[in-house]
C-alpha positions as a Markdown table, in Angstrom:
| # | Residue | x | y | z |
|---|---|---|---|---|
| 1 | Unk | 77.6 | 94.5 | 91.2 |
| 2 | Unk | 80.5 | 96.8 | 92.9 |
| 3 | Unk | 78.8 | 100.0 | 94.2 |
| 4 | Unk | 80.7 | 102.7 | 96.3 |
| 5 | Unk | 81.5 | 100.8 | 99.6 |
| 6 | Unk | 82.7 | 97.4 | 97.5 |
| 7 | Unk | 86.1 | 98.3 | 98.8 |
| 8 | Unk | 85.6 | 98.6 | 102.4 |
| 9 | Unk | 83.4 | 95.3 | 102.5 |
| 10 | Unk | 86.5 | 93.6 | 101.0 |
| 11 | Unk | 88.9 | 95.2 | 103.3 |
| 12 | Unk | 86.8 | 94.3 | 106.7 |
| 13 | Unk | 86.8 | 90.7 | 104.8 |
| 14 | Unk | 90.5 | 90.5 | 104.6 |
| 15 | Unk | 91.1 | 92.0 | 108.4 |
| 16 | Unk | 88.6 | 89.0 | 109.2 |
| 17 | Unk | 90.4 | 86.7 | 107.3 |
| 18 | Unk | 94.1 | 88.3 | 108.4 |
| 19 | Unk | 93.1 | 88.0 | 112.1 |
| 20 | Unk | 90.7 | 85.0 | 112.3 |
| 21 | Unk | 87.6 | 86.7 | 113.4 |
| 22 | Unk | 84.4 | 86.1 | 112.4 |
| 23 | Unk | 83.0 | 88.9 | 111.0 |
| 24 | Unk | 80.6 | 89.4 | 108.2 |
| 25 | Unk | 80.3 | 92.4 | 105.5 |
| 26 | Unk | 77.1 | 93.3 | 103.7 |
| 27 | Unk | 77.4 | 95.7 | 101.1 |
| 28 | Unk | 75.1 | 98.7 | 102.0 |
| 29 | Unk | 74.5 | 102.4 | 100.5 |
| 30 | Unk | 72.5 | 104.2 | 102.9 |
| 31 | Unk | 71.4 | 106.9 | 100.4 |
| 32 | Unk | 69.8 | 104.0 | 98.0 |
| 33 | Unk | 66.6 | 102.0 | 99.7 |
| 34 | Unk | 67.5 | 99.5 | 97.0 |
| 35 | Unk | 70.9 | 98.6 | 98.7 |
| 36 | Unk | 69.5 | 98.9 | 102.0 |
| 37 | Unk | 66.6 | 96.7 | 101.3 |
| 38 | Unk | 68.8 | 94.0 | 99.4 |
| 39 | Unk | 71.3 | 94.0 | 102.5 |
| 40 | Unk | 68.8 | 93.4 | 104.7 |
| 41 | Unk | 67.5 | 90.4 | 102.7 |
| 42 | Unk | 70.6 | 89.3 | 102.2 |
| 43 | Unk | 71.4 | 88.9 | 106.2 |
| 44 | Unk | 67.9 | 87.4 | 107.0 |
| 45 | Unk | 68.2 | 85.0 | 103.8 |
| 46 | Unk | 71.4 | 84.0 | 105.2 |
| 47 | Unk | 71.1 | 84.5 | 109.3 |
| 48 | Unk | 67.3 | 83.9 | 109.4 |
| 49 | Unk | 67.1 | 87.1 | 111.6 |
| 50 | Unk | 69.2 | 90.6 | 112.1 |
| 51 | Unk | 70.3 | 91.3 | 115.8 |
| 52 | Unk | 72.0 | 94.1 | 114.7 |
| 53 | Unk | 72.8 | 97.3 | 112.7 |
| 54 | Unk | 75.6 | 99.1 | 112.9 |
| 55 | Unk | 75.1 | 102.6 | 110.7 |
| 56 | Unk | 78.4 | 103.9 | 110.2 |
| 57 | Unk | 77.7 | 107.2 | 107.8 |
| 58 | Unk | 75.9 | 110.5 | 108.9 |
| 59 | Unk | 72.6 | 110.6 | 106.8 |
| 60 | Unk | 69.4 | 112.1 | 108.0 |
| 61 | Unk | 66.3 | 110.5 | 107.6 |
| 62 | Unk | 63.3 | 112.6 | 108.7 |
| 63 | Unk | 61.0 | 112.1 | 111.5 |
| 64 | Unk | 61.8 | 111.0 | 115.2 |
| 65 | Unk | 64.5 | 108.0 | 115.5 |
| 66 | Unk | 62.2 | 106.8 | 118.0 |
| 67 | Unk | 59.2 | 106.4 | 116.0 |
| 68 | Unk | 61.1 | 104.3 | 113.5 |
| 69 | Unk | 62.6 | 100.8 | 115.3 |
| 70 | Unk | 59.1 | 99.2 | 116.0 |
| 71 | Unk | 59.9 | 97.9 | 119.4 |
| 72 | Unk | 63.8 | 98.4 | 118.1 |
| 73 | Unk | 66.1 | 100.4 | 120.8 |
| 74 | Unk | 67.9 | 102.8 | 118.4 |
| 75 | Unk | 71.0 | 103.6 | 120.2 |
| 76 | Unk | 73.2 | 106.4 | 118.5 |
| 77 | Unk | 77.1 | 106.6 | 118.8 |
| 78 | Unk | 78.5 | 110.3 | 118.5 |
| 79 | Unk | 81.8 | 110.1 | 117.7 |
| 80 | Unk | 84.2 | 113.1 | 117.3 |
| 81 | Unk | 86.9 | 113.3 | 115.1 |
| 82 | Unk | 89.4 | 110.4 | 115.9 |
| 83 | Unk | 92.2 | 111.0 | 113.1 |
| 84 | Unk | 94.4 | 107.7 | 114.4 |
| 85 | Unk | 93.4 | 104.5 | 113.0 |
| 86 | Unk | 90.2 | 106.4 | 110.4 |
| 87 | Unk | 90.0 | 108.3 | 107.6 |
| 88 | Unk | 88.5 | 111.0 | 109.4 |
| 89 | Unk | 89.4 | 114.1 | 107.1 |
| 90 | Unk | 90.4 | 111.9 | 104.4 |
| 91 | Unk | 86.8 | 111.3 | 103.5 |
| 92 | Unk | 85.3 | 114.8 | 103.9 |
| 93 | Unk | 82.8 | 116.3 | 101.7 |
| 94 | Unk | 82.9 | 118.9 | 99.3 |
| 95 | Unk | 80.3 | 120.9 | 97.9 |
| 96 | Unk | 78.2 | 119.9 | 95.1 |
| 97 | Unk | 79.2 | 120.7 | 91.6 |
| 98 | Unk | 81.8 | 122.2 | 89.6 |
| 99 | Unk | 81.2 | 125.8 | 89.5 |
| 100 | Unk | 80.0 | 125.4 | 93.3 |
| 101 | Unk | 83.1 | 124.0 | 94.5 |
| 102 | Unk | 85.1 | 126.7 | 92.5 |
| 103 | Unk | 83.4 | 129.2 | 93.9 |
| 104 | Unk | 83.2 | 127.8 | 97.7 |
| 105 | Unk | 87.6 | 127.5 | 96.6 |
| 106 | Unk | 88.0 | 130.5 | 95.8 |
| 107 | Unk | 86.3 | 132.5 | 98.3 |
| 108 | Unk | 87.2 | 130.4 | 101.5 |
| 109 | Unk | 90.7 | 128.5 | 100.2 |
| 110 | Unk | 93.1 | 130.6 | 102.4 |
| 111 | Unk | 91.1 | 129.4 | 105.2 |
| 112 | Unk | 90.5 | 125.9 | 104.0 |
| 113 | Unk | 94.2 | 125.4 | 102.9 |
| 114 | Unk | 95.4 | 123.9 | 106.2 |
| 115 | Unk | 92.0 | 123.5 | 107.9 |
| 116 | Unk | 92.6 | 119.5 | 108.4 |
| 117 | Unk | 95.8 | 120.0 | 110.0 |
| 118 | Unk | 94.5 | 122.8 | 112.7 |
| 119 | Unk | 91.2 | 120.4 | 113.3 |
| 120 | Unk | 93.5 | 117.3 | 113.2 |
| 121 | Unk | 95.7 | 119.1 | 115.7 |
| 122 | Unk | 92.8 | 119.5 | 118.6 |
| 123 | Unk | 92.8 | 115.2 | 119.1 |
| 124 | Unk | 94.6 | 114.4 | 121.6 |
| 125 | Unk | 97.5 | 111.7 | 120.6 |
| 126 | Unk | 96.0 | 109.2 | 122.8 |
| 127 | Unk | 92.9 | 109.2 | 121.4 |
| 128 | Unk | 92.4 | 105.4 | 120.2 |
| 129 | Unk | 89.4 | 105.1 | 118.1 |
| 130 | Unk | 88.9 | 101.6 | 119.4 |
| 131 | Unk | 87.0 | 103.6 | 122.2 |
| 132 | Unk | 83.9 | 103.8 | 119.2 |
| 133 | Unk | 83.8 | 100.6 | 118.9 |
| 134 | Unk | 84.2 | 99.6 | 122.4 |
| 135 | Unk | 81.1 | 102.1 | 123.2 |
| 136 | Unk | 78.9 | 99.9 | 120.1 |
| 137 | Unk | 79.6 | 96.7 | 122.1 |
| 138 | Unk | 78.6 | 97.7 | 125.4 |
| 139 | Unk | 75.4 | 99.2 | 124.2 |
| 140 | Unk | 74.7 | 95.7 | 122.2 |
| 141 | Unk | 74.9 | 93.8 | 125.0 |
| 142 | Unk | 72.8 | 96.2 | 127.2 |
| 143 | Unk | 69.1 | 95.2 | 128.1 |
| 144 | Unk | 66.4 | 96.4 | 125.6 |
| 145 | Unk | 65.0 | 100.0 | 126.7 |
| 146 | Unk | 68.3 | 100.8 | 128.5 |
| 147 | Unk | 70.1 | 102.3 | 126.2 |
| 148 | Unk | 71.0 | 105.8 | 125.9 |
| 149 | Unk | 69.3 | 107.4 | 122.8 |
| 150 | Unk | 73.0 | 108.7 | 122.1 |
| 151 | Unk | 76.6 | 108.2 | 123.8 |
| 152 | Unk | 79.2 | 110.9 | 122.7 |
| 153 | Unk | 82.6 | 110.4 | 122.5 |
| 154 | Unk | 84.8 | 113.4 | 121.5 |
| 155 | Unk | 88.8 | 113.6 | 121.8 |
| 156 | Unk | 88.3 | 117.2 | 121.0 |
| 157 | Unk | 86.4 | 118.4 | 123.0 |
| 158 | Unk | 84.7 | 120.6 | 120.9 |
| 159 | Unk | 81.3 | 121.6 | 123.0 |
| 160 | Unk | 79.3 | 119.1 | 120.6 |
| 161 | Unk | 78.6 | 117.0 | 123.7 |
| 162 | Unk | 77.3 | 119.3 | 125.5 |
| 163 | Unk | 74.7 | 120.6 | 122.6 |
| 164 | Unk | 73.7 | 117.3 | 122.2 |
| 165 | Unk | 72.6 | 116.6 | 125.9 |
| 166 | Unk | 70.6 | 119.7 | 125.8 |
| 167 | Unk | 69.0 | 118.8 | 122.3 |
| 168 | Unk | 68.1 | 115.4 | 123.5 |
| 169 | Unk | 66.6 | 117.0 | 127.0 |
| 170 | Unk | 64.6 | 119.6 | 124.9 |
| 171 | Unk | 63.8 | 116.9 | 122.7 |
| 172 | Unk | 62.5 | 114.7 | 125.5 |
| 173 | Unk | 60.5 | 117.0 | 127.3 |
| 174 | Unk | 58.8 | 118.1 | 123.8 |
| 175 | Unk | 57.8 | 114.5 | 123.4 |
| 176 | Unk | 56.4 | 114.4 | 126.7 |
| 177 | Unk | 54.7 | 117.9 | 126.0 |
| 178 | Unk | 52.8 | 116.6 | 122.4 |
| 179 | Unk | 52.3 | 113.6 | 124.3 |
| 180 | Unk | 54.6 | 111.1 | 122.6 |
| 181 | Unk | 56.5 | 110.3 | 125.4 |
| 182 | Unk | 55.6 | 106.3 | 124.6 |
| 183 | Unk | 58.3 | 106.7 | 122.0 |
| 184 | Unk | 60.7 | 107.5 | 125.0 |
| 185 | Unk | 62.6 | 104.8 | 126.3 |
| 186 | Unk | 64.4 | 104.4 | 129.8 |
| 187 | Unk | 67.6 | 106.0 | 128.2 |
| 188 | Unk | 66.2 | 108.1 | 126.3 |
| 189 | Unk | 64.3 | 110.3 | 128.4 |
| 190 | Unk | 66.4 | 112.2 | 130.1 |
């Protein structure tokens, strides 16, 4: 059964096939527990165990990332907007529904009309978005309870990074105040 990600798990097959490396593709959905649940049987029917997941979509899930691995370091990549090598802008959203996206058009279009260019613009051309995955494998092969709860990596520079250490600080020291700070691990408490 093809879902909506059939032809990126094909395409990281053929790369693996094109460049002889060993790499695996699971068909997953993130917004169905169905496809989650049935990848994650798949890999341990096939593998006998899971080492690793690599969640590459933005989707929230509610409650504290910490309080959901079971003894599971969740270590969270932030990556910016790297246009070279992705399909960064490509794969943007849009609202909702007809009339809703006619009527987000025609209010905001003149602003929206070149809006990927101008964003596109702020990346650096050196900006190799190898670096993402370079950042996944250094935190895999890090110790358990040393990651950092989130590494940021932005070409752009667009203040996110520093939002985010302030989040995660506040964050922290709220754990500590409610008196979850258990959840905390050495990288996450900053």
């Amino acid at each position: 059964m093809a879902t909506r990600n059939a032809t990126a798990v094909a395409d990281l097959v053929r790369y693996g096939t094109d460049h002889r490396v060993d790499v695996h593709a699971v068909e997953l959905d993130v917004t169905s527990q169905d496809s989650a649940d049935g990848a994650v049987d798949r890999i341990v029917t096939e593998h006998s165990r899971l080492d690793v997941v690599v969640h590459n979509a933005e989707h929230m899930v509610l409650g504290a990332a910490e309080a959901l691995p079971f003894g599971i370091d969740t270590a969270i990549v932030v990556p910016g907007a790297f246009t070279t090598g992705t399909n960064h802008f490509a794969n943007a959203g849009t609202p909702a529904g007809i009339d809703r996206a006619e009527a987000h058009g025609q209010r905001h279009q003149p602003l929206m009309d070149d809006l990927g260019k101008r964003l596109a613009a702020l990346i650096p051309s050196d900006a190799d978005v190898t670096e993402v995955a370079e950042a996944v494998a250094r935190l895999v092969t890090m110790e358990h309870g040393t990651r950092p709860l989130r590494t940021r990596m932005d070409p752009s520079r667009d203040g996110s990074e520093v939002v985010s250490a302030v989040a995660d600080r506040l964050r922290a020291d709220f754990f500590r105040r409610i008196g979850l700070d258990s959840l905390l691990t050495a990288g996450s408490s900053l």
